[in-house]
MIGU-416313 format. One record per residue (C-alpha): z, x, y; residue number from 1; residue in one letter. Coordinates in steps of 0.05 Angstrom, whole numbers, padded with zeros to 5 digits, always signed. Example, Ala and Ser with C-alpha at 12.3 -4.5 7.8 and 13.67 -1.06 7.14 Angstrom:
// MIGU-416313
+--------+--------+--------+-----+------+
!     pz !     px !     py ! seq ! type !
+--------+--------+--------+-----+------+
! +00156 ! +00246 ! -00090 !   1 !    A !
! +00143 ! +00273 ! -00021 !   2 !    S !
+--------+--------+--------+-----+------+
END
This chain:
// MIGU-416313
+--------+--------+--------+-----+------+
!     pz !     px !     py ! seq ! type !
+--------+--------+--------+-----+------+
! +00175 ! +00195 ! -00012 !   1 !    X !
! +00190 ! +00185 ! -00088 !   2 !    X !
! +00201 ! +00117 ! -00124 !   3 !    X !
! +00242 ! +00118 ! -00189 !   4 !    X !
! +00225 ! +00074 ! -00245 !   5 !    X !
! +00285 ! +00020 ! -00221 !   6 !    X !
! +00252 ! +00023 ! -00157 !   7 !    X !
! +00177 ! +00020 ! -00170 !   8 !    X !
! +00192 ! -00042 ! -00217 !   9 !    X !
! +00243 ! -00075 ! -00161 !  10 !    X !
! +00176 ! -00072 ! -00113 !  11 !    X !
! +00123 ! -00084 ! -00165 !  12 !    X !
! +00163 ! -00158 ! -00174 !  13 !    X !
! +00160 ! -00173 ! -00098 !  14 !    X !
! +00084 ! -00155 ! -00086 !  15 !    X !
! +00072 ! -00220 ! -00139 !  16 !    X !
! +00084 ! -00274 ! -00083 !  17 !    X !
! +00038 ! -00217 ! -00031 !  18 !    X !
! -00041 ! -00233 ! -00010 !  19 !    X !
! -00077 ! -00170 ! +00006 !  20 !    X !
! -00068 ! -00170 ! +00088 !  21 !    X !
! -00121 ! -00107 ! +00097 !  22 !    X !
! -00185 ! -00106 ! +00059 !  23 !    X !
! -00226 ! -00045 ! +00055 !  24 !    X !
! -00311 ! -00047 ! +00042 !  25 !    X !
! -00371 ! -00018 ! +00055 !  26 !    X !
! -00352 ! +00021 ! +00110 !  27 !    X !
! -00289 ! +00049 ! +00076 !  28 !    X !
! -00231 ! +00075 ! +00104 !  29 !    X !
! -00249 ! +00061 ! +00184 !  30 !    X !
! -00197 ! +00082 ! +00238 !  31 !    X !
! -00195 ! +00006 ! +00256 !  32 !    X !
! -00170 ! -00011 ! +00181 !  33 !    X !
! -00130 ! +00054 ! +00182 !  34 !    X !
! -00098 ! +00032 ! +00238 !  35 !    X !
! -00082 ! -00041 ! +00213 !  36 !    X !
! -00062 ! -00009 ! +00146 !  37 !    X !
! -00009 ! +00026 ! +00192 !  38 !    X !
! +00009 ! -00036 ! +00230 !  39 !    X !
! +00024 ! -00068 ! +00170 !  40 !    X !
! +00062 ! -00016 ! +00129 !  41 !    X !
! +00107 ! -00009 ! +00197 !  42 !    X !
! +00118 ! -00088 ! +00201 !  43 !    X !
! +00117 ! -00108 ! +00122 !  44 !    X !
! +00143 ! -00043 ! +00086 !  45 !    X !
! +00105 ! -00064 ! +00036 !  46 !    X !
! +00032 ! -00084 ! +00030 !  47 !    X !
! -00026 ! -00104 ! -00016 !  48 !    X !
! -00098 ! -00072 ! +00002 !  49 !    X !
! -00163 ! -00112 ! -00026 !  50 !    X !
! -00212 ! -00049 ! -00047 !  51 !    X !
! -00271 ! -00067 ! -00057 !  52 !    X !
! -00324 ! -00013 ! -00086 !  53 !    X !
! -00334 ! +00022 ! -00146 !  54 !    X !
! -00278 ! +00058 ! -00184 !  55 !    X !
! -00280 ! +00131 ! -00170 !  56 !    X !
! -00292 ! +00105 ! -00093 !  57 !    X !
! -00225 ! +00062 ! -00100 !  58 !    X !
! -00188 ! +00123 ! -00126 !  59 !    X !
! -00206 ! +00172 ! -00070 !  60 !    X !
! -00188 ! +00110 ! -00020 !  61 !    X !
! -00119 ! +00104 ! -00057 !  62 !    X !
! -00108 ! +00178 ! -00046 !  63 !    X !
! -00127 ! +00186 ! +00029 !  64 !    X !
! -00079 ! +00124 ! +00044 !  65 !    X !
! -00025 ! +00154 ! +00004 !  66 !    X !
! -00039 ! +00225 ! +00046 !  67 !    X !
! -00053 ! +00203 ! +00113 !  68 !    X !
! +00003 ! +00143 ! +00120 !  69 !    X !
! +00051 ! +00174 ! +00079 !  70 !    X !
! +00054 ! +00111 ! +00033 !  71 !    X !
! +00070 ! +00109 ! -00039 !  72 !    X !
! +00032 ! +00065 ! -00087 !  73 !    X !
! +00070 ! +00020 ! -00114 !  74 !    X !
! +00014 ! -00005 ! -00176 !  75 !    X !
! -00052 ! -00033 ! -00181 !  76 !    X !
! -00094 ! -00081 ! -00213 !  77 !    X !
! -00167 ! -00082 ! -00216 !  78 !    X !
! -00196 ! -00085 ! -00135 !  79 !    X !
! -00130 ! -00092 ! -00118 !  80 !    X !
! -00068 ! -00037 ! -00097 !  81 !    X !
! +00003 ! -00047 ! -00071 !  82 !    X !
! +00031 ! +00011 ! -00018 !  83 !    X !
! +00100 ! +00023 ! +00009 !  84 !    X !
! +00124 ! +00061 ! +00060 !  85 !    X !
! +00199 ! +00045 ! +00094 !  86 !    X !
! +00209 ! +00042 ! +00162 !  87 !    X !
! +00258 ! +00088 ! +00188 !  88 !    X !
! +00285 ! +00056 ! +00245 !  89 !    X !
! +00289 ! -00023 ! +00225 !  90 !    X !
! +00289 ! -00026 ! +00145 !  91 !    X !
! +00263 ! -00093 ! +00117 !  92 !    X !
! +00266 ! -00088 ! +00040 !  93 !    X !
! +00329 ! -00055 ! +00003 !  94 !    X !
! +00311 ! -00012 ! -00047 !  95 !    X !
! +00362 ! -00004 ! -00111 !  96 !    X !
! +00392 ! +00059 ! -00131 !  97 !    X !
+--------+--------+--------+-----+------+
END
């Protein structure tokens, strides 16, 4: 899935009011928190994920979460990145064209 610009900055605005609801440390990306981050993306749509390690470590987290649950990132600030993945079957955020 792609964001355009409109899009990115529509969801950008929402994850302002968002606390980070999975946190990944020391033992990285663990089925258990792959499996919340899952959870979460099914039930929220969108999500904020507390990463907390060094910077090339955060980056290679970023990309496995985009690649295994199919999210997109939405931005991210510091320790700190926003994912989004819609749910096909019971939509909770509407997008703009």
């Amino acid at each position: 899935m792609t964001l355009n610009n409109r899009q990115r900055r529509h969801l950008r605005g929402l994850t302002h009011s968002l606390q980070p609801v999975v946190t990944v440390a020391d033992k990285g990306l663990s089925e258990n928190v792959m499996s919340e981050l899952e959870t979460a993306l099914d039930h929220h749509e969108l999500v904020k994920v507390k990463l907390r390690s060094d910077r090339e470590t955060r980056n290679r987290w970023i990309e496995e979460i985009e690649r295994s649950c199919g999210a997109v990132i939405v931005h991210r600030i510091g320790q700190v990145a926003s994912f989004y993945r819609q749910n096909r079957e019971k939509p909770v955020l509407e997008l703009p064209e």
